[in-house]
N, C-alpha and C positions, 0 to 999 in steps of 0.2 A: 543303688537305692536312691529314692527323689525325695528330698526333704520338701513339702507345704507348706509356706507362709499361713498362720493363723494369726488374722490382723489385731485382735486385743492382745493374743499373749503376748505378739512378737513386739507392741508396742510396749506392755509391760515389761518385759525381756531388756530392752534397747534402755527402758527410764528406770529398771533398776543397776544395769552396766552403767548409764551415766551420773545415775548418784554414787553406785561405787568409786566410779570415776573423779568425780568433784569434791568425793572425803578424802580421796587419796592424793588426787593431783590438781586438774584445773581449780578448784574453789577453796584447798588448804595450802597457801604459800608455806605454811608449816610442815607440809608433810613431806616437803623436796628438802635434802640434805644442801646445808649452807657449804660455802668455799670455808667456813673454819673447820667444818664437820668434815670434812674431806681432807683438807692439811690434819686434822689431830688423828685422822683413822692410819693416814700415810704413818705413823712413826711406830703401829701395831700393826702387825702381818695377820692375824685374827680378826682385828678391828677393821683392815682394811680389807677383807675378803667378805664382812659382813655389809660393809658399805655399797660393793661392790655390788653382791646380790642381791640389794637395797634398789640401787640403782636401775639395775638389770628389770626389777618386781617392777617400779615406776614405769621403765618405760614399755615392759608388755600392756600395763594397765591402760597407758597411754594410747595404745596402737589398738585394742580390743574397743576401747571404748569408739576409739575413730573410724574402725573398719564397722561394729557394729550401728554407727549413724550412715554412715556410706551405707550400706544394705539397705537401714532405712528407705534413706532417701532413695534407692533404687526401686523398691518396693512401690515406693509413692508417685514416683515418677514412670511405672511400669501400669500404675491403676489408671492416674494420669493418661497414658498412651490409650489404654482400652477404651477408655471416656472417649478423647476426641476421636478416634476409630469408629466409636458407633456413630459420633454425633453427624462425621463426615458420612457413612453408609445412609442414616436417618434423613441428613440432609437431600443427598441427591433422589431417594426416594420418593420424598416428598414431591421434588421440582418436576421427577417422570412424571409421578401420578396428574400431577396438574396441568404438565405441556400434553398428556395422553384424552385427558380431560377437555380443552381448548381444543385440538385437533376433533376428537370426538363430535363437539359441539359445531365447530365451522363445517364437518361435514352431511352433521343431520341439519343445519341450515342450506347446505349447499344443495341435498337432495329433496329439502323439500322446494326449493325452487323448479328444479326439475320437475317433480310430481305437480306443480301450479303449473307449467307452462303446458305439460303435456292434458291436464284438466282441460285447461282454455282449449285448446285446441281441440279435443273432444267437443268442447260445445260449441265451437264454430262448424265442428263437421255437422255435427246434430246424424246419431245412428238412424233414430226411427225413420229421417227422410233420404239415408243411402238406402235401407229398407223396401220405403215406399216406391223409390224408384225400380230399385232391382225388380220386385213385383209387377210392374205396370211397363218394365221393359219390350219392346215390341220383336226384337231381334240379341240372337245369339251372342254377337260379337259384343253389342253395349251389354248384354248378362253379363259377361267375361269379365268386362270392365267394372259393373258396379258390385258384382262377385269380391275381385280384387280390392274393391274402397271396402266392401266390407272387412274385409281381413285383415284390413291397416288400419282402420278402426278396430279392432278387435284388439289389434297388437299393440295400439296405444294405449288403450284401455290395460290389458295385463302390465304393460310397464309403467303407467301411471298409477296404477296398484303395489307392481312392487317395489317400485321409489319411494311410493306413502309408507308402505311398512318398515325398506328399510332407514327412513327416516328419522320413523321412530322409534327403531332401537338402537340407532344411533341416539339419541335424543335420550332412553333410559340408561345407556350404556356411559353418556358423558353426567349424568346424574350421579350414577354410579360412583364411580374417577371422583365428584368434585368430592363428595363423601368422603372417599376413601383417604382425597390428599388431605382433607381438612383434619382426619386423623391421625393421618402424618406426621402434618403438620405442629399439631400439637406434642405427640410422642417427639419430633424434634426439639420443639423448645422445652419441654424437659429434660431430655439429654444435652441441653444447650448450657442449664442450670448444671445438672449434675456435672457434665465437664469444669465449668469455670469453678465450681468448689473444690475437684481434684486437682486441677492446676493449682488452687491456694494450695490446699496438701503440701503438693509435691514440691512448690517454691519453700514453703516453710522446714520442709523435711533437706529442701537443698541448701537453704542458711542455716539451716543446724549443723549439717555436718560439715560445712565451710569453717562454721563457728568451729566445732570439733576439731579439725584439720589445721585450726592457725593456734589452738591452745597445745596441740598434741606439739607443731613446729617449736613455738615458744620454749616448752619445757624439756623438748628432747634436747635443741643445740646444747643446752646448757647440761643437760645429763649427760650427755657424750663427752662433753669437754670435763666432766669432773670425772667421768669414769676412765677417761685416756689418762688422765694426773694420774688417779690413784695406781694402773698400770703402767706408768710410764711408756704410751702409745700417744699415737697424734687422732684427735677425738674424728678424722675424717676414716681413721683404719677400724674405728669402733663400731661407725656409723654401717661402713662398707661390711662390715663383717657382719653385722645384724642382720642387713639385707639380704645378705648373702644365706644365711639360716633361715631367712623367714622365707626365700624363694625354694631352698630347699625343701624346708618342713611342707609347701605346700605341691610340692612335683611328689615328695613321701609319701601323699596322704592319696586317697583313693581316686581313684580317675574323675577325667570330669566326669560324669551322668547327668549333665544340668539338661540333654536335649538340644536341639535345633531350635531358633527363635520362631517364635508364630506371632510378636510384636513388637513393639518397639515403647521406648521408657524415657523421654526425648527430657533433658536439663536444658532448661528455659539459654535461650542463647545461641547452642550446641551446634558445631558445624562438621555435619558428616559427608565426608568425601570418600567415598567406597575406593576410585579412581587413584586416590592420594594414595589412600593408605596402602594399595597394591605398589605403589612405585618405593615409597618408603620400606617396605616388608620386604622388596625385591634389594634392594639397598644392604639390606642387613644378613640376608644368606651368609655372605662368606665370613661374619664374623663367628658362626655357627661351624667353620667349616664347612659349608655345604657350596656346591654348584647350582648353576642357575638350574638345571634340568630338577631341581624339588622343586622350581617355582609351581609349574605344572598341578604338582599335586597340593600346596599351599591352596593354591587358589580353588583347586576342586572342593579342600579339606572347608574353607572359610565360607564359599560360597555355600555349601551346602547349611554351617551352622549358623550363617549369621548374613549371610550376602554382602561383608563386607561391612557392614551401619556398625558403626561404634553407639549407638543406641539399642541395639537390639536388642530383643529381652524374650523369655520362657517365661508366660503368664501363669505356667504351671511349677516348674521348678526355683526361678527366678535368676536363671543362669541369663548373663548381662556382656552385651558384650562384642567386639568382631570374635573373639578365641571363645565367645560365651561359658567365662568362667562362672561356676558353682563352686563356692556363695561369688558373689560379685567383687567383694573387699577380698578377695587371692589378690588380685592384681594391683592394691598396694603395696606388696614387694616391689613392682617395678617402680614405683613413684606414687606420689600423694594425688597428682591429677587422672590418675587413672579413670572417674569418673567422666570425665568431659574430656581427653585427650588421646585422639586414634591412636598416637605413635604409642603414646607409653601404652595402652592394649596391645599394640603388636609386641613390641618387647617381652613383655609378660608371658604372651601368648608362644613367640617363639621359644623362649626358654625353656618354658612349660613343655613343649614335644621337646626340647631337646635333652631334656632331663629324664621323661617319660619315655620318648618315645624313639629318639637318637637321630630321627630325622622325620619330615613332612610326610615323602611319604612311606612310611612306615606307617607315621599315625594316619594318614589316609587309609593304609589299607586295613589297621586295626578296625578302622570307623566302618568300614565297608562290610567284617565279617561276622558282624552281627546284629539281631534285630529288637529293640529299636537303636538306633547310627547313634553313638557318641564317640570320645575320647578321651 
């Protein structure tokens, strides 16, 4: 199934998760359990398993609200990509129609010099007295001859006619062209507008969930280290273990169907190295257990979804991504940069088949047996 973005609800959707969000965590310093609330729950085994699930509640609420501004901002950064996409198509169309236009124009200038010189010279010969001579010729051999001036005159005549003509359709043709770029031209500098408003969007949508992402850090270290106390664990085995659930929960959940990208959703900055991220990916096989010989099919498997751009984005589905996961926030289990960071996409992304799918290419070949290709 392909879940649609519908931009008020999903904006609606996103501003009532984050005001849930800011009753319960970033905006109510009251709603996070103190280090006394934590030592008095420690000395009830009931109180302290309520704490616990307390705890547990905060930090899913934490990680929903953060993955739900990540989408966001992927969304906005996805509209963003489509903007400059046209504006750059818009663009160059313009600049053809006009350099088509100029060209047009310097050759109905050029042909009508042709058509002037061939005129002059018409009237230097003057027809009516190759004519009169032909007429009044006394012998054969000068006929031959003034025969022949006639039919060069003749011949300059039809080509000084059809230089005049096509002169001037060259001439309506570059009329034409300047029209058409001037509307071009215009339809560009509205896309030029409408871009620069998607990039505010998409910046504003990218410091939200920046924002989002350093309240979610803030309140998690400290939730982890009060929920490692009340089990007596070290808050990095609690940390580890959540991730560990939440990369689970999301190889559980239904394959990707996010589609193949057909654009790109670029975070102001962003540095995609297709080239990188293959050497990096190849790097990390054997922590998978795998042999180089899945490279092979990694590469067939990514090229095809994504060509490798840690921007890439499904304008349809909104799957983000080099592993173009659906939703985009899956690959917060691998880390909080997942947005702007190839590596941790590939992480993600390997995991993802390797939990799904047990190796590359398996999930290649899954991708392959049916129509339309996901994973």
């Amino acid at each position: 199934m392909r879940r649609l973005w519908r931009g008020s609800a999903v904006t609606a959707a996103l501003t009532a998760v984050l005001v849930v969000a800011a009753g319960v965590a970033p905006a109510n310093a009251d709603g996070y359990p103190s280090w006394d609330d934590v030592q008095a729950a420690k000395n009830n085994a009931s109180a302290a398993q309520a704490e616990v699930d307390r705890i547990n509640g905060l930090l899913t609420t934490l990680q929903t609200a953060a993955n739900a501004a990540g989408d966001l901002a992927v969304k906005r950064l996805g509209e963003y990509g489509t903007a400059e996409t046209a504006l750059q198509t818009a663009t160059a169309k313009a600049q053809s129609l006009a350099e088509k236009a100029q060209e047009a124009s310097a050759e109905a200038d050029a042909l009508k010099t042709q058509s002037g010189k061939l005129a002059e010279q018409l009237t230097r010969a003057g027809t009516s007295s190759v004519s009169l001579r032909l007429f009044l010729s006394p012998n054969a051999a000068r006929s031959d001859s003034l025969l022949y001036q006639l039919g060069a005159v003749s011949k300059l005549a039809d080509q000084a006619s059809s230089l005049y003509a096509r002169a001037n359709a060259q001439r309506n043709l570059a009329a034409s062209l300047s029209e058409q770029a001037t509307s071009a031209q215009k339809v560009r500098d509205q896309l030029a507008v409408e871009a620069k408003k998607a990039l505010e969007a998409a910046t504003a949508a990218k410091q939200a969930a920046d924002a989002q992402l350093a309240d979610q850090k803030q309140h998690a270290d400290t939730l982890y280290a009060q929920l490692a106390t009340l089990k007596n664990t070290e808050a990095s085995v609690e940390k580890s273990y959540a991730e560990g659930q939440a990369a689970a929960a999301a190889a559980a959940a239904a394959a990707n169907p996010g589609g193949g990208s057909d654009g790109f959703a670029p975070p102001p900055g962003m540095v995609v190295d297709p080239a990188g991220a293959q050497a990096y990916a190849a790097s990390r096989l054997s922590a998978f257990g795998w042999g180089g010989d899945q490279m092979g099919c990694l590469i067939k498997l990514w090229n095809h979804e994504s060509g490798w751009r840690a921007d890439a984005y499904n304008t349809s589905s909104g799957a983000y991504g080099i592993p173009q996961a659906w939703p985009a926030s899956k690959m917060s289990s691998a880390g909080p940069d997942w947005l702007t960071n190839q590596n941790t996409q590939v992480n993600w992304g390997l995991d993802y088949i390797n939990r799904s799918y047990g190796s590359p290419c398996r999930a290649w070949n899954f991708e392959m047996s049916h129509d339309p290709n996901w994973y």
